[in-house]
C-alpha positions as a Markdown table, in Angstrom:
| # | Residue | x | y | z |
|---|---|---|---|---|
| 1 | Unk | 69.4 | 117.6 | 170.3 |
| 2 | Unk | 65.1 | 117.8 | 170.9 |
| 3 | Unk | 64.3 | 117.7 | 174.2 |
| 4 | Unk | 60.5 | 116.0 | 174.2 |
| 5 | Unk | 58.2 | 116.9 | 177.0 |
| 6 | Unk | 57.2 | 114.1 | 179.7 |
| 7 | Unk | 53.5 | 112.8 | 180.5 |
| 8 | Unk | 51.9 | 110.4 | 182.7 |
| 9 | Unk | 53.2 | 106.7 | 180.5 |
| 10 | Unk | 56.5 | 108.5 | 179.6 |
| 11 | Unk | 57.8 | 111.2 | 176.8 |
| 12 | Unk | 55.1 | 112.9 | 174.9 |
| 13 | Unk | 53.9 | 110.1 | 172.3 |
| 14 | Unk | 52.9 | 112.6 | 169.5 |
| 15 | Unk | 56.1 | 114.9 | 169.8 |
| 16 | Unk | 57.7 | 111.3 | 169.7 |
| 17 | Unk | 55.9 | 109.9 | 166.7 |
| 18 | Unk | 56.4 | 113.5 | 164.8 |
| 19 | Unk | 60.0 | 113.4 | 165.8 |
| 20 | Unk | 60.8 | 109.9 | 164.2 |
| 21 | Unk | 58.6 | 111.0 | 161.1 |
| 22 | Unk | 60.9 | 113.8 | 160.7 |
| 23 | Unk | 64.0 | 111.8 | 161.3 |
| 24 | Unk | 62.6 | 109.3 | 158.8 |
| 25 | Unk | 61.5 | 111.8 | 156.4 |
| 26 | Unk | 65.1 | 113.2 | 156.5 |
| 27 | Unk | 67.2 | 110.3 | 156.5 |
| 28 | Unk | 65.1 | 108.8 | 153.3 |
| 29 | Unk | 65.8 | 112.4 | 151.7 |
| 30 | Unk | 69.5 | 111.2 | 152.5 |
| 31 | Unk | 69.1 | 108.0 | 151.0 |
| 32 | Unk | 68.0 | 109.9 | 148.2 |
| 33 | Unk | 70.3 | 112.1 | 147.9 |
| 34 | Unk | 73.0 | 109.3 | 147.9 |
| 35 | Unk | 71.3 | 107.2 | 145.3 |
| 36 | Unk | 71.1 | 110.0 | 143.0 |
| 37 | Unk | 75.2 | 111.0 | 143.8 |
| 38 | Unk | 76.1 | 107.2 | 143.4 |
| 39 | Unk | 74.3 | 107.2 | 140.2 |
| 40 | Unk | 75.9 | 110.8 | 139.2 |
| 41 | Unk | 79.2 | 109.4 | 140.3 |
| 42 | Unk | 78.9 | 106.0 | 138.5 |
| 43 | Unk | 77.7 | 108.0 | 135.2 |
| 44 | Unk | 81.0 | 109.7 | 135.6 |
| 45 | Unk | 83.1 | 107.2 | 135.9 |
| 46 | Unk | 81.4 | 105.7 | 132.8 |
| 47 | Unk | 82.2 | 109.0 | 131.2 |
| 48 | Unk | 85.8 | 108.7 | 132.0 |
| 49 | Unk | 86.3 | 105.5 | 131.2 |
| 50 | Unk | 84.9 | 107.1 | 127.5 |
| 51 | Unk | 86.9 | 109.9 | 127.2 |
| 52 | Unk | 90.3 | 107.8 | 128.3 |
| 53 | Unk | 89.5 | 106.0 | 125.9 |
| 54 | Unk | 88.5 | 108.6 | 123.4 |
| 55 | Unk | 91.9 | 110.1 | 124.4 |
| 56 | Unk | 94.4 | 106.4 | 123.9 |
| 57 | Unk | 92.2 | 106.8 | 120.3 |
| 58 | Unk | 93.5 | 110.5 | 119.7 |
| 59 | Unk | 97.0 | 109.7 | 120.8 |
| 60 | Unk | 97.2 | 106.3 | 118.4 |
| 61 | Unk | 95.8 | 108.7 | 115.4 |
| 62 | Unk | 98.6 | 111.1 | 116.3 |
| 63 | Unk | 101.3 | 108.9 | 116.5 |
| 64 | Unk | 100.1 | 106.9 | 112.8 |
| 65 | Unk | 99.5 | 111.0 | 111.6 |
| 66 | Unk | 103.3 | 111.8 | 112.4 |
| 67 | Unk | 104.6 | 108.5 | 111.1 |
| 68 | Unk | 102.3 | 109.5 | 107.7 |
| 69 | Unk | 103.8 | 112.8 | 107.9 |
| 70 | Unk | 107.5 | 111.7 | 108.3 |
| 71 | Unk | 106.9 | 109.2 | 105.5 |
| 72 | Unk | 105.3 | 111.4 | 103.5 |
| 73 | Unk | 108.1 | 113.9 | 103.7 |
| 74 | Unk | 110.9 | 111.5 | 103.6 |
| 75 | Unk | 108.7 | 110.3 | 99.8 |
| 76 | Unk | 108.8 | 113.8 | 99.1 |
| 77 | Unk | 112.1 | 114.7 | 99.0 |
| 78 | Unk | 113.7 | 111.6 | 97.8 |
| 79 | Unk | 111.1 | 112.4 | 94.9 |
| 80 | Unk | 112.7 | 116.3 | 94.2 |
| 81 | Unk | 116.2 | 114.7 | 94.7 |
| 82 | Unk | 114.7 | 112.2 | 91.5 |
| 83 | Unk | 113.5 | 115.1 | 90.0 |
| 84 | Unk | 116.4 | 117.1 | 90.6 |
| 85 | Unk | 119.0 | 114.6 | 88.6 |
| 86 | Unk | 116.7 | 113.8 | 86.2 |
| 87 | Unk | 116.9 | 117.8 | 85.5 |
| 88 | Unk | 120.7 | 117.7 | 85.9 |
| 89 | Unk | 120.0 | 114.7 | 83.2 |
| 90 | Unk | 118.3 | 116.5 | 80.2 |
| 91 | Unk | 119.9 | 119.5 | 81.0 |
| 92 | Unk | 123.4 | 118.1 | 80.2 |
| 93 | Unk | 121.8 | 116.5 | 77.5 |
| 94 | Unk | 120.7 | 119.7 | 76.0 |
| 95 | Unk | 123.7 | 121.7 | 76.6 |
| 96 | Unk | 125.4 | 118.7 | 74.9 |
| 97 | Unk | 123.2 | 118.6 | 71.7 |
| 98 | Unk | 123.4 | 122.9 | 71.8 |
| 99 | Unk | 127.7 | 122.2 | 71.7 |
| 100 | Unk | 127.2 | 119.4 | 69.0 |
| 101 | Unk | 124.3 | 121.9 | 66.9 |
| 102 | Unk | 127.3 | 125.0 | 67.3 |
| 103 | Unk | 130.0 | 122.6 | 66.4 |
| 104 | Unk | 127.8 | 121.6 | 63.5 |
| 105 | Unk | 127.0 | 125.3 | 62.4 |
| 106 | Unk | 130.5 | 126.6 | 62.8 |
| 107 | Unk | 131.6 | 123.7 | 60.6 |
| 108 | Unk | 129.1 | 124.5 | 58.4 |
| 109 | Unk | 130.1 | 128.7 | 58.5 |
| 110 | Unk | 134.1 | 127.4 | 57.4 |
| 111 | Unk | 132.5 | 125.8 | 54.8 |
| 112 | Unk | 130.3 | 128.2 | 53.6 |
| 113 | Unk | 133.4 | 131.0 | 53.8 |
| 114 | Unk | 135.7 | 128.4 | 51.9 |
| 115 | Unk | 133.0 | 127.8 | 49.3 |
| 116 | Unk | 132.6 | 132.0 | 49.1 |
| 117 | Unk | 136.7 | 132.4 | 49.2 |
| 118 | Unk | 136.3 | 129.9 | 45.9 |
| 119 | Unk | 133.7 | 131.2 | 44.3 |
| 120 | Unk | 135.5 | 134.9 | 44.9 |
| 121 | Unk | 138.1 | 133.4 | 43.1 |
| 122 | Unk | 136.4 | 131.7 | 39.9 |
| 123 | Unk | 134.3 | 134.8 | 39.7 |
| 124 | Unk | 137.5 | 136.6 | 39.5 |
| 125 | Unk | 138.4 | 134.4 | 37.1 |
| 126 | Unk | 135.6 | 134.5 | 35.4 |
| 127 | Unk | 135.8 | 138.2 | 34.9 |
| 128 | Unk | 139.6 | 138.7 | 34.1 |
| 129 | Unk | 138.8 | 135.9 | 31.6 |
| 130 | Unk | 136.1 | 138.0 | 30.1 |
| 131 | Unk | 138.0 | 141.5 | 30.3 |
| 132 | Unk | 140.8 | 139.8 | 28.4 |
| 133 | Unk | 138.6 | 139.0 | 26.2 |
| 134 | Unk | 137.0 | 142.2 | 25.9 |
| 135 | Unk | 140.2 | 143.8 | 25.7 |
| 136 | Unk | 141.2 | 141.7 | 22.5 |
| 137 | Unk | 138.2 | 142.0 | 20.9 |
| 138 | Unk | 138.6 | 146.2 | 21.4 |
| 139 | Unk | 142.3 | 145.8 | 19.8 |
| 140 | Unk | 140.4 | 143.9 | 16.8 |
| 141 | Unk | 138.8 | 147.0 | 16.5 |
């Protein structure tokens, strides 16, 4: 606490008058001080307000980003299942048209050997018919 000299009327006027100019001087650097904190502190708040904001925002778009995702994978594989048995599909499908095609060929091999087993046979024919032939024509002879 100042301690201010005495005089005739009283305290010291001038030590008086500089004291309450001080005071003042400080007390309005105060003020100032607060004004400039309450405006910090009210642009912070705004901030906050922003960023909470910003951050409910975030949190929808990563709730609607897993749902896409969940969808998206469920699409996915009920897709490769459809792709799988349509596979499973044309694949019986070919193995069925490969048993008819070898059916078809062997059928067409017994024939082929039956048609050769014949023709062995008129060929034979054909030759013993001929020898004979020969043969009488060498006893004409």
């Amino acid at each position: 606490m100042k301690k201010f000299n005495t005089s005739l009327n009283g305290y010291n006027k001038y030590e008086v008058n500089q004291f309450v100019s001080q005071v003042a001087k400080e007390y309005e650097s105060m003020l100032n001080n607060l004004k400039k904190r309450d405006e910090e502190i009210s642009l912070l708040k705004s901030k906050l307000v922003q960023y909470t904001n910003m951050e409910n925002t975030l949190n929808k778009a990563l709730v609607i980003a897993e749902d896409a995702s969940t969808q998206i994978k469920r699409v996915a594989r009920d897709e490769s299942k459809a792709i799988i048995e349509e596979a499973k599909r044309n694949a019986s499908r070919i193995v069925n048209e490969a048993l008819i095609r070898a059916e078809k060929l062997e059928a067409d091999g017994e024939n082929l050997r039956k048609r050769i087993v014949v023709f062995k046979r008129k060929f034979k024919n054909i030759i013993e018919t001929e020898l004979e032939t020969l043969e009488d024509i060498e006893e004409e002879y």
